[in-house]
N, C-alpha and C positions, 0 to 999 in steps of 0.2 A: 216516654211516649211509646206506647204500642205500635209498631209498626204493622202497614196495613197487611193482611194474612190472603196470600194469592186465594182463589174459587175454588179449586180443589181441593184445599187443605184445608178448609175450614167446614169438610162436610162428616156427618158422624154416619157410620156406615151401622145397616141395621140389619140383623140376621134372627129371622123368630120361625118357629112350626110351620105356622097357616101366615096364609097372605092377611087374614085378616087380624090376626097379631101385629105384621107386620104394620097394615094402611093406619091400625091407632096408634101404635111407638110412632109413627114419622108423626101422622098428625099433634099428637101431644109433645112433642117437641118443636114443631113447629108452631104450634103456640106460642115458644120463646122466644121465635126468629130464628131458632135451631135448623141448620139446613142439614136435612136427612135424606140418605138414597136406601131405600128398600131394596136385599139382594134375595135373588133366588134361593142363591147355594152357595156353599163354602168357597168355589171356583170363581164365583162371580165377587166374592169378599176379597180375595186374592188379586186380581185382577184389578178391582178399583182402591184396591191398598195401593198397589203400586205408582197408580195414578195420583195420590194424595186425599191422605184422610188425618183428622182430630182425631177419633178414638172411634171404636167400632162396639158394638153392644150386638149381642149372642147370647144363648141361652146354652147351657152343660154339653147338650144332647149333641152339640155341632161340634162342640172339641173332643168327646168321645169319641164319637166315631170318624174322627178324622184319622183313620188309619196310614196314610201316608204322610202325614206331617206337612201336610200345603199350606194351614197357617204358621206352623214354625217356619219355616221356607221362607214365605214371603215377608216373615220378621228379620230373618236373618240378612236379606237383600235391602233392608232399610239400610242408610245411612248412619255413623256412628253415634252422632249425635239425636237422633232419633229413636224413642222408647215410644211407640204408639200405644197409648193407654186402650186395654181390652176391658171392657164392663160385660162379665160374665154371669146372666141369671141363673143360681143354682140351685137345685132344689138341696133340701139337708141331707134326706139318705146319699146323693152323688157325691158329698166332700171327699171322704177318702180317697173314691177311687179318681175323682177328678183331680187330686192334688199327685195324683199317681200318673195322669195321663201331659198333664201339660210337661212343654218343656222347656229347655233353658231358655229357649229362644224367644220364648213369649216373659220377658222382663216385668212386663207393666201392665199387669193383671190385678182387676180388684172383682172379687165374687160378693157378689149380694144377692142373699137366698130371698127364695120365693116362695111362696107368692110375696109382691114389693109392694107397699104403698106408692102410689104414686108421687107423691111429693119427694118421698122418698128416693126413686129413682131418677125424677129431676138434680135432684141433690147433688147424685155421687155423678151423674153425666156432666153439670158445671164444673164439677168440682177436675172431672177428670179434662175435661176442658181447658179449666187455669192451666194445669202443667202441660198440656200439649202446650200452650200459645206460650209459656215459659220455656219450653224445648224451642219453638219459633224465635224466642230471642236470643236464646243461647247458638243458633244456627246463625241468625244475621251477624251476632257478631264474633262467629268466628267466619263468615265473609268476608265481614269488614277486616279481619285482622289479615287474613289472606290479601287479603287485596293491595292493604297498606305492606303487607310483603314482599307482596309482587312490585309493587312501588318502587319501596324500596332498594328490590332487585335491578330491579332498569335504572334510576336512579345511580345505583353502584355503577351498575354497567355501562352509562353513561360517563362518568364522571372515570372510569377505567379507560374507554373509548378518549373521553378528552385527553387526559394524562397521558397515552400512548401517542395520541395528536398533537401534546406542547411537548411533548418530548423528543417526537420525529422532528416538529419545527425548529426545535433548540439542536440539533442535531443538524438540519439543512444549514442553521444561521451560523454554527461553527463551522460548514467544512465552507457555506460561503465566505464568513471571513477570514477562514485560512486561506482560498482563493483569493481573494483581494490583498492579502499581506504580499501572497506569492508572487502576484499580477505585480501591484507598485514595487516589490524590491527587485520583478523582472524587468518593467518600466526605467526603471531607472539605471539597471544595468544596461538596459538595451539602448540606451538613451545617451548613454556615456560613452559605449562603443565607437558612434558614427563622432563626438564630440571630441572624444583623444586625436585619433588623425586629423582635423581640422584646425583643432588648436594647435597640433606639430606643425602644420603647414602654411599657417601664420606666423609661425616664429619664423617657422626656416623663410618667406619671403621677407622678412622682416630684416633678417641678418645677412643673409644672400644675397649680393646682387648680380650673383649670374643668371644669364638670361637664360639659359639651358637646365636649368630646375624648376622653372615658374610650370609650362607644360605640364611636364610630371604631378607637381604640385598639385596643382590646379584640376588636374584628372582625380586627383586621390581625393580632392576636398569634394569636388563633383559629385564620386561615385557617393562620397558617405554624406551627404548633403541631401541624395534622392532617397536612401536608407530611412533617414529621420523623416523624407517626408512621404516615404510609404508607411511607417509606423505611426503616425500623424493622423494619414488620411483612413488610416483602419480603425483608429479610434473614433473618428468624428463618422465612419460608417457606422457603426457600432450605437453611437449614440443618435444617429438619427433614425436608424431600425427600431432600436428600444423605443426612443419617443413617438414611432410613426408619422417621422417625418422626411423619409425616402423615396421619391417616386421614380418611378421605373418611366424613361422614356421607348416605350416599344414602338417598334418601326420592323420595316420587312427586311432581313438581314437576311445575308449565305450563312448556310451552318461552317461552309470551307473558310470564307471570311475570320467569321469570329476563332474558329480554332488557330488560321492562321496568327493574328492578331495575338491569343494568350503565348502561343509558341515562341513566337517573336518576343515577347515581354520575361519569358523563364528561360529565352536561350542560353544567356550570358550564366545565368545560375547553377542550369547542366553543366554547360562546357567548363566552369571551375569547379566541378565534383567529377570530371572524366566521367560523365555519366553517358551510355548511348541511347541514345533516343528510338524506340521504334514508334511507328505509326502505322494504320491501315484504317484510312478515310474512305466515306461513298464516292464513286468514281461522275457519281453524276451530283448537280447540287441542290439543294433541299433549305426550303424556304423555312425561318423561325418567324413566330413576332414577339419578339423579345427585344429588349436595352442591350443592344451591343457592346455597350464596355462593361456593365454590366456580367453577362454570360461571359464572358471574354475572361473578368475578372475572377468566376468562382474557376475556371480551367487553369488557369494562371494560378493560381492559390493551389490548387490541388498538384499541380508539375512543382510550383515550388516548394512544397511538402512531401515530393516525393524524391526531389532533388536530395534536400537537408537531411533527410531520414535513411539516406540510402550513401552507405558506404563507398567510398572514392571507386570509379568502375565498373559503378553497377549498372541495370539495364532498370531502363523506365519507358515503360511501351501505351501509346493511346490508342484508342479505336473508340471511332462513331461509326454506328448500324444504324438506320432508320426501319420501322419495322410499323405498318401503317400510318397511322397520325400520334409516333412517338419514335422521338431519337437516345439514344441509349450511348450514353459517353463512359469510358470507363478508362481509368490511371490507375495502371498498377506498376509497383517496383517490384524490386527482389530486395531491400531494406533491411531495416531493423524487425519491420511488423508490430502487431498489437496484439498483446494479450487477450485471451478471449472477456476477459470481466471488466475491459476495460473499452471495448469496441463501441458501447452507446455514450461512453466518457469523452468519447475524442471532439465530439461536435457542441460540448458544453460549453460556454465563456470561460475563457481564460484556463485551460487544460488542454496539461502537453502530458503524451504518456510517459518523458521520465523528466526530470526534476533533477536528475544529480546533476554535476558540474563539470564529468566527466562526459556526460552523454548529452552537455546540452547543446541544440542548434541555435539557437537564437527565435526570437520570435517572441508574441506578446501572449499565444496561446488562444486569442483571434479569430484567423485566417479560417478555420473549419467553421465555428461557431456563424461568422459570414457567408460563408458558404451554403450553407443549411436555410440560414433564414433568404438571402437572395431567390435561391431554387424556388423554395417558397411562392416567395413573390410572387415565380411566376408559375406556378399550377405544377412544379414540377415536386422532384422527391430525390432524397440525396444517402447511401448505405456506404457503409466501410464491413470490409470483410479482411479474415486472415488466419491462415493457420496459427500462427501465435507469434513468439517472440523470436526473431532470426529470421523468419519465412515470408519477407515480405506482407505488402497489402494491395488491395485492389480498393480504389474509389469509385462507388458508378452511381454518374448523375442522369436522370429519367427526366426528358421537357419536353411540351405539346409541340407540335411537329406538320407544318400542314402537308401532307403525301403528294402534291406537285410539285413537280420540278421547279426549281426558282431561274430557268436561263434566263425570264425577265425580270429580276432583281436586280437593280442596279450596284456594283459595287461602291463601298465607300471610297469615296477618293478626298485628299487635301491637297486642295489646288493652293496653290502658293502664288503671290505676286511680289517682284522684287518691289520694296519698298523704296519710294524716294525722300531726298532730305524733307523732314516735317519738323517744325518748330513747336515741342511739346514742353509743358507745364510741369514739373514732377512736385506734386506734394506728399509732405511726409514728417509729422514731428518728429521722427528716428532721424537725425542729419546724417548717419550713416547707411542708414539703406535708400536715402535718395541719392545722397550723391553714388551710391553705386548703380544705381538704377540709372542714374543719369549716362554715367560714365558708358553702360552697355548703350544704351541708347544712339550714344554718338557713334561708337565704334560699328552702329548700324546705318550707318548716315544719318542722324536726326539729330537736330538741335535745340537743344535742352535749354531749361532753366530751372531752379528749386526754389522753394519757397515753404516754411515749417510750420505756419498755423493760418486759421481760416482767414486772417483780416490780410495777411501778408499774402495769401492765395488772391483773395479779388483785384490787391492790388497790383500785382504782376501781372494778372490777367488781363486790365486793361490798360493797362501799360505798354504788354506784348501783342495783344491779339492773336494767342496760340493756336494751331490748326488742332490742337488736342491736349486736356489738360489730365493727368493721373492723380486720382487724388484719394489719398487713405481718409477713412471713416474717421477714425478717433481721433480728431484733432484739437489741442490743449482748450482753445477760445470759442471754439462753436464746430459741429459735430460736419463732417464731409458732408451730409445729406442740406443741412442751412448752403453750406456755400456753392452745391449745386442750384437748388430753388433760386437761390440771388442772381447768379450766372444767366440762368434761364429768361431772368425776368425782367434781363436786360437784351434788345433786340440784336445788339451788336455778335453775341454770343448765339444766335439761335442755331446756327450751324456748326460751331465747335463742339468737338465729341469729346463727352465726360465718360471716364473710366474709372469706377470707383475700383481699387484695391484695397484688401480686408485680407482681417484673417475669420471673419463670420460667412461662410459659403451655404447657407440653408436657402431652399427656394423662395421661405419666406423674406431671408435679407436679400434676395436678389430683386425679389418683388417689390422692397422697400427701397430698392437702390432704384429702379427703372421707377417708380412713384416720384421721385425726387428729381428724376430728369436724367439719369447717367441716362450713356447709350451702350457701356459693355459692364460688365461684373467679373472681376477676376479672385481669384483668392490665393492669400498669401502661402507658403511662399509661392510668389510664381514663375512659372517656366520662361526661359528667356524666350524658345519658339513660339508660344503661345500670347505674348508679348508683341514681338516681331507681327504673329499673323494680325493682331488687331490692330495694329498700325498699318498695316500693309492695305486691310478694311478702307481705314481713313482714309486714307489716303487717295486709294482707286475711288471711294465715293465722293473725295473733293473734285476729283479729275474729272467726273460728268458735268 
């Protein structure tokens, strides 16, 4: 199939003496549908070459005296593929000297002497015709080949582009799962740490029965009992950031408050690294709205990474500036520090800058990675900087800041009420963590009962009429949440306070615990103070 041949290129250019040479060549070629442009002069034949022609028809006289070669010229500015067929009418005596004057560059020259019949000159114009529109094919498809090469090209490039792309990917997915190998075999070490003293200090109450090591004991089992459950509780932070299922309770907090508050929470971890503390806080105090344990928490993280990181004696200095409607916290040690190639690594999951076993602190690799997305949360931005290795590091967290003074911000305060004796319910299919729950209970003044699955729950229940029943979710026969609904929907019960304990703490299991009728939500393990106050609750709310 012939391909359709653009308007300009399918026109035959015509160059004769007299204009009226010229008006019969168009006209009688235009008899054939032949579209012809009549030119003045050589310059104007030149000119509309360039613009696109079939073949150009001329008489000897015009390629003589083309003394500066402006039809070679304009040949030679063709395209390679292009040989524009010249039909040159010549008289006999011109042959010589006309085969003398053309030049290379007119390729595609056919001379038919004159005078021409006219059929005759139709002829060889068709004729030159076919090979231009055969030059027009041979030009499309080396478009088309071009094109399909270009194709091609992007294609490659593509497919270069991807393979560089599954390649990075397979590259991320190895160093994340060398991270995850590193994380579970740190998990687990760190996991075993708080586990060895605990299990020593069961033995030793176990074979001991002097009273003068229980104390001791007891302290040690303590300390590493809160360990496992700050490693615990960074995980399930962890996992409910990732799932976006974290909510930040913001309220109007002292910026003095909450720094206090982390201070207090990392003191114990300085003072067993001999580490000195500086500080230089605003003298006046300065309203956040931010999650106060929260904020509290990423300050805390960052003093206890700078405690573990910093060589027995060293110096670990904070400062808050507030500087318009932005406070600027910044922790730095005099440390180990961080390599420079390694500074936007620290705040990644589960990455500690060193790994050997020599130099390690402890930790899940966490604590930064928290840090960063908490800030976050709250519109804030979180940098590590450090001359390198040996030279310390500085941590500086940047959070909105309202520029008034907070003297009318109320401080937090935990009011306390001495509890009196309450007769509570403890359920629990672990018969070992009720009856210890029980056991604290009493030595609180309150009096206990236990009961291990749901049917044996209702039935104690009304049997006792407890001022408060604790009752774990996951129980053998029917789930804590049935034998809350049951409780409720009996009127005797309308006023006994149901406390679910779990180890599920998501806003949504809290949401499903008060759905079901508790009145408090605690999650495992749980703190014996925190215990204590929601008793202490009940209690002053039976007393009205």
């Amino acid at each position: 199939m012939t391909p359709r041949i653009p308007s300009d290129e399918d026109r035959v250019l015509v160059l004769m003496p007299t204009e009226g040479d010229a008006a019969r060549t168009v006209a009688m070629l235009g008899e054939l549908s032949l579209r012809a442009v009549a030119c003045n002069d050589l310059p104007q034949v030149c000119c509309e070459l360039r613009r696109g022609a079939s073949a150009v028809l001329l008489t000897d006289d015009a390629i003589i005296n083309d003394a500066t070669g402006q039809l070679a010229e304009a040949a030679r500015a063709q395209p390679s593929w292009s040989a524009v067929p010249h039909v040159v009418l010549a008289r006999e005596a011109s042959g010589p000297h006309l085969s003398r004057v053309i030049s290379d560059a007119l390729t595609n020259v056919i001379i038919v002497e004159r005078p021409v019949h006219t059929r005759t000159l139709l002829s060889v114009v068709l004729s030159a015709l076919r090979g231009r529109h055969h030059q027009y094919e041979i030009r499309d498809a080396i478009l088309a080949r071009e094109r399909q090469a270009a194709a091609l090209m992007a294609q490659e490039e593509q497919l270069r582009q991807s393979q560089a792309e599954l390649a990075r990917q397979a590259d991320q997915l190895r160093t994340e799962d060398a991270r995850k190998n590193e994380f579970l075999a740190t998990l687990a070490h760190e996991l075993r740490n708080p586990l060895a003293p605990i299990q020593t200090g069961l033995d030793l109450l176990s074979e001991t029965p002097r009273a003068e090591s229980v104390g001791p004991t007891l302290a040690v089992m303590g300390r590493q009992l809160k360990h496992m459950v700050r490693l615990i509780d960074d995980l399930l932070d962890v996992a409910r950031i990732t799932q976006g299922k974290l909510e930040l309770r913001r309220e109007e907090v002292r910026l003095g408050s909450v720094m206090q508050a982390a201070i207090e929470s990392s003191q114990p971890l300085i003072d067993a690294g001999g580490h000195t503390l500086e500080l230089s806080l605003p003298s006046q105090e300065y309203a956040l709205h931010a999650d106060f344990t929260r904020i509290a928490q990423v300050i805390s993280n960052l003093l206890n990474n700078a405690a573990k990181y910093t060589p027995r004696g060293g110096t670990i200095g904070v400062t808050a500036r507030v500087q318009g409607a932005e406070v600027t916290i910044e922790v730095r040690d005099n440390g180990m520090g961080i390599p420079s190639h390694r500074l936007d690594d620290v705040f990644t999951m589960f990455s500690q800058v060193s790994r050997s076993l020599d130099h390690s602190k402890g930790g899940l690799g966490i604590g930064l990675a928290l840090v960063r997305r908490l800030v976050e949360m709250h519109g804030g931005s979180v940098s590590a900087a450090s001359e390198g290795a040996g030279k310390g590091s500085i941590f500086t967290v940047k959070l909105p800041c309202r520029a008034q003074r907070a003297a009318d911000v109320e401080p937090r305060k935990d009011a306390e009420r001495r509890a009196d004796g309450t007769l509570v319910l403890v359920v629990d299919d672990n018969e070992d963590a009720a009856e210890l729950l029980s056991m604290m209970l009493q030595l609180s003044g309150h009096h206990t009962q236990t009961a291990h699955d749901g049917e044996g729950a209702l039935a104690s229940a009304r049997a006792l009429m407890p001022q408060a029943i604790i009752l774990d979710i996951g129980l053998p026969d029917m789930s804590g949440y049935d034998v809350a609904r049951a409780l409720r929907q009996d009127a005797r019960f309308a006023n006994t306070a149901l406390i679910a304990l779990t180890g599920w703490g998501s806003n949504e299991d809290k949401r499903k615990a008060m759905s079901a009728g508790f009145d408090f939500h605690l999650t495992k393990p749980v703190n014996a103070q925190d215990m204590k106050q929601v008793l202490q609750r009940v209690t002053a709310s039976a007393s009205r």
